[in-house]
N, C-alpha and C positions, 0 to 999 in steps of 0.2 A: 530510393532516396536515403539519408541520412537519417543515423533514429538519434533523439535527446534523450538526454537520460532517464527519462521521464516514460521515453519508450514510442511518441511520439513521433512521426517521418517527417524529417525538417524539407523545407521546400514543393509542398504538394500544396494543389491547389484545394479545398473543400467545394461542394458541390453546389452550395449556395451562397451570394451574397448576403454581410452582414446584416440585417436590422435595426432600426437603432434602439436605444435604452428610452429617447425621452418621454416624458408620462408614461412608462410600464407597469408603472404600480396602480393605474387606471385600468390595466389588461389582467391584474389577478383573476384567476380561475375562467377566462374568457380566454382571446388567440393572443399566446405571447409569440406563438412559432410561425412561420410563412405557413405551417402546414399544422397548424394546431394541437401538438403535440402533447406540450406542456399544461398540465391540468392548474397548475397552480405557479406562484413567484419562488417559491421555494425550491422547486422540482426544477425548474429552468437554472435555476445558478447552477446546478452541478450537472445539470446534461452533458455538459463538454470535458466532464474531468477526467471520464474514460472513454471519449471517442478519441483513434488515433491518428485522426487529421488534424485533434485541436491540443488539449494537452498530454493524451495517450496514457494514463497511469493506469495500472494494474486492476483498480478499486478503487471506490472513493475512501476507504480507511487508509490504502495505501498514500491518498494524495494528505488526508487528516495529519496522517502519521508524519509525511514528509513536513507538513509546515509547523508540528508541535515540536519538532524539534529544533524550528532556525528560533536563535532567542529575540530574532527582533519581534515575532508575529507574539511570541511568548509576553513582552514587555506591551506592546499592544491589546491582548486579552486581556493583562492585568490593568489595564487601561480604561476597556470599557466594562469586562465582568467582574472585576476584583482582584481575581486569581490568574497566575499566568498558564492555568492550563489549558489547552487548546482541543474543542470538541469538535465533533461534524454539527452537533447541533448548533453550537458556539458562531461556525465559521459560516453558518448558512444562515445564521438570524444575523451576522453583519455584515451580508450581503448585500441581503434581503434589505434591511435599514439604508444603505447605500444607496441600492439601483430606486428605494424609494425617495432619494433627493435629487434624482434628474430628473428635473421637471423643467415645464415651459411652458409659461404661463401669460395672461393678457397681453397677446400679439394683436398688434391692427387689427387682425383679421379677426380675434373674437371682439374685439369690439364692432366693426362691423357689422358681423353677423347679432349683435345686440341692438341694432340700429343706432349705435351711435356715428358723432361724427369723427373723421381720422383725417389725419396730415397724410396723404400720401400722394405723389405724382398724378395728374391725372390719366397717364398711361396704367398704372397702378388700379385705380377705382374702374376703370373700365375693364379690366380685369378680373375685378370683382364681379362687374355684371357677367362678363362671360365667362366668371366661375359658377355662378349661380346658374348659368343655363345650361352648359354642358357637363358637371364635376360634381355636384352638391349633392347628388343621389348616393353617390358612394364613399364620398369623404363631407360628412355631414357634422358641424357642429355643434352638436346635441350629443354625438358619441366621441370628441376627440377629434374630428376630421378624419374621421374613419366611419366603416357603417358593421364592426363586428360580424364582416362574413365574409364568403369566399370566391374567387369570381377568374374564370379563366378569362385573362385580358389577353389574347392572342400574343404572348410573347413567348411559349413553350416551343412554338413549331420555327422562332430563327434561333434558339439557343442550340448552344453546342453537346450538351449534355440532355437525353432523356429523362428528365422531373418530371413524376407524375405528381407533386407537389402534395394536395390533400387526399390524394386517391391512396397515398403510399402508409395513411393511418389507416381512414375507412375501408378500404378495399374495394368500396365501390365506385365502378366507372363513371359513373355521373359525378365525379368528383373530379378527372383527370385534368393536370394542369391547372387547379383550383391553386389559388394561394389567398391568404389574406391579406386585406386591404389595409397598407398601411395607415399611419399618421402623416400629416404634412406640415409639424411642427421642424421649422427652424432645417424645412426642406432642402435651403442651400448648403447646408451645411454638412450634408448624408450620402453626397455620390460616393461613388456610382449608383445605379437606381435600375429595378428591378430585383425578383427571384433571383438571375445570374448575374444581374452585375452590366449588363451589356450594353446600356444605354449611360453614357459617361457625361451629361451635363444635361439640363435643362432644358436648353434646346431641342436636343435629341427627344426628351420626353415629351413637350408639348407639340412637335411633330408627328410624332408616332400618335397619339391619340385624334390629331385633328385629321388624320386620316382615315380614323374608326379601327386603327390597327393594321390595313394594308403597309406593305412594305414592297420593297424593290430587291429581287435577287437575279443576277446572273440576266438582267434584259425582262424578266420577269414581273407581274405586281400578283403580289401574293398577299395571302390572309388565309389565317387558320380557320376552318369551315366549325370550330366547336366554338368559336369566342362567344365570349359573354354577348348577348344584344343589345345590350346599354352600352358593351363598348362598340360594337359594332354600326350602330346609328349616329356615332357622335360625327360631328363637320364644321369645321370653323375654317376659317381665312388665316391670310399669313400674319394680317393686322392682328387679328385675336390671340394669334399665337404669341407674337411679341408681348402684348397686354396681358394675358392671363402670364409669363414670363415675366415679368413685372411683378405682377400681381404674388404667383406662386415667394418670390425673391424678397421684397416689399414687408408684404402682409405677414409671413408666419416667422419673419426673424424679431424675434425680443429682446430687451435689454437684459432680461433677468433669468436668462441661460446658463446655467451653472459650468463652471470650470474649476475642476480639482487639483489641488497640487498631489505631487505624486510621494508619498512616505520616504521613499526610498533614494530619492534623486540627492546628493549631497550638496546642499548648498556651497554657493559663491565663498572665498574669502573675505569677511569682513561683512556677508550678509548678514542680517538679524531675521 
């Protein structure tokens, strides 16, 4: 493929689907990675600066060095540290400050989960019930709508790519295909969904679990004989599926879902 100058190969695909950012600063020193990589908030911002699927540079002093010298980022350090010179320490503490303002916060669904009462559909609230009965084990509101651990949900055995996912830190096989459990903050808004990426709307997803993970290949109903057993006992209807689809759609979209303007973008003529 093409390399950037960066050294990076333009048009490759990487081996996992993104994650999102929102409440990650709730994930310090906990699983920021599908595969729990990153011990801290610090150490994840620059994981990608020299892998060369993502920006590919040399070192991270190399990437430091490249951005102390554009004078925009220059006139920006002088901005928020004083001075316009530009460190790695500098560049990872305004990250870090950053990725700590994506948040998402009092969605339906924690107030729900607080027993209050919400405006929502009543396809929505029955959704809720049948979140609470087949889902709330693993994405539990008391940790984020996550449950801080790792759980092979049978999706490794129809990806296209061999992920050993959390077996590929520990080395232990009782890990294989483990990933962590996401967040289900402002979940509409995060496809594709999965480790690969493979299931492309909501739909897709509340199908595949209310089948406990079976799937259909080539005439076939298949399921990976290592899945997790809490995903594998799960069974709902097509009613439920719709209603927790609601529910997932509904309950975790917030008002007060941040949106960044971009430094860089040169405004309209005549904008202020």
């Amino acid at each position: 493929g093409r390399i950037n100058s960066q050294g990076a190969r333009l048009g490759l695909l990487g081996v996992r689907n993104t994650r999102t950012l929102i409440n990650v600063a709730g994930l310090e020193d906990k699983l920021l990675n599908s595969d729990g990589r990153a011990p801290n908030l610090m150490t994840q911002c620059f994981q990608a600066v020299t892998d060369p699927l993502v920006l590919g540079h040399a070192s991270i002093d190399a990437m430091v060095a490249r951005a102390a010298a554009r004078p925009r980022y220059q006139e920006l350090s002088r901005l928020a540290f004083g001075t316009p010179e530009l460190t790695e320490t500098r560049l990872r503490s305004a990250m870090v400050y950053f990725l700590r303002r994506i948040k998402s916060d009092d969605l339906p669904a924690d107030r729900l989960a607080a027993g209050l009462e919400v405006d929502l559909p009543s396809s929505a609230l029955r959704g809720w019930a049948a979140f609470q009965k087949h889902c709330i084990v693993c994405h539990a509101p008391e940790t984020d709508w996550r449950d801080e651990s790792f759980h092979n949900i049978g999706m490794s055995s129809r990806a296209a790519n061999n992920d050993l996912g959390r077996a590929t830190i520990t080395g232990n096989t009782a890990d294989n295909y483990a990933f962590a459990t996401p967040t289900l903050r402002e979940i509409a808004k995060t496809a594709p969904y999965m480790h690969d990426g493979s299931l492309k709307d909501l739909d897709e997803v509340v199908g595949f679990f209310a089948a406990g993970g079976m799937y259909r290949r080539n005439g076939q109903v298949l399921r990976d004989p290592r899945i997790d057993p809490l995903v594998a006992s799960i069974r709902y209807s097509a009613r439920e599926a719709a209603d927790l689809k609601d529910f997932l759609e509904l309950g975790f979209q917030g008002e007060n879902y941040p949106l960044f303007d971009n430094p860089f973008k040169k405004k309209a003529a005549g904008a202020k």
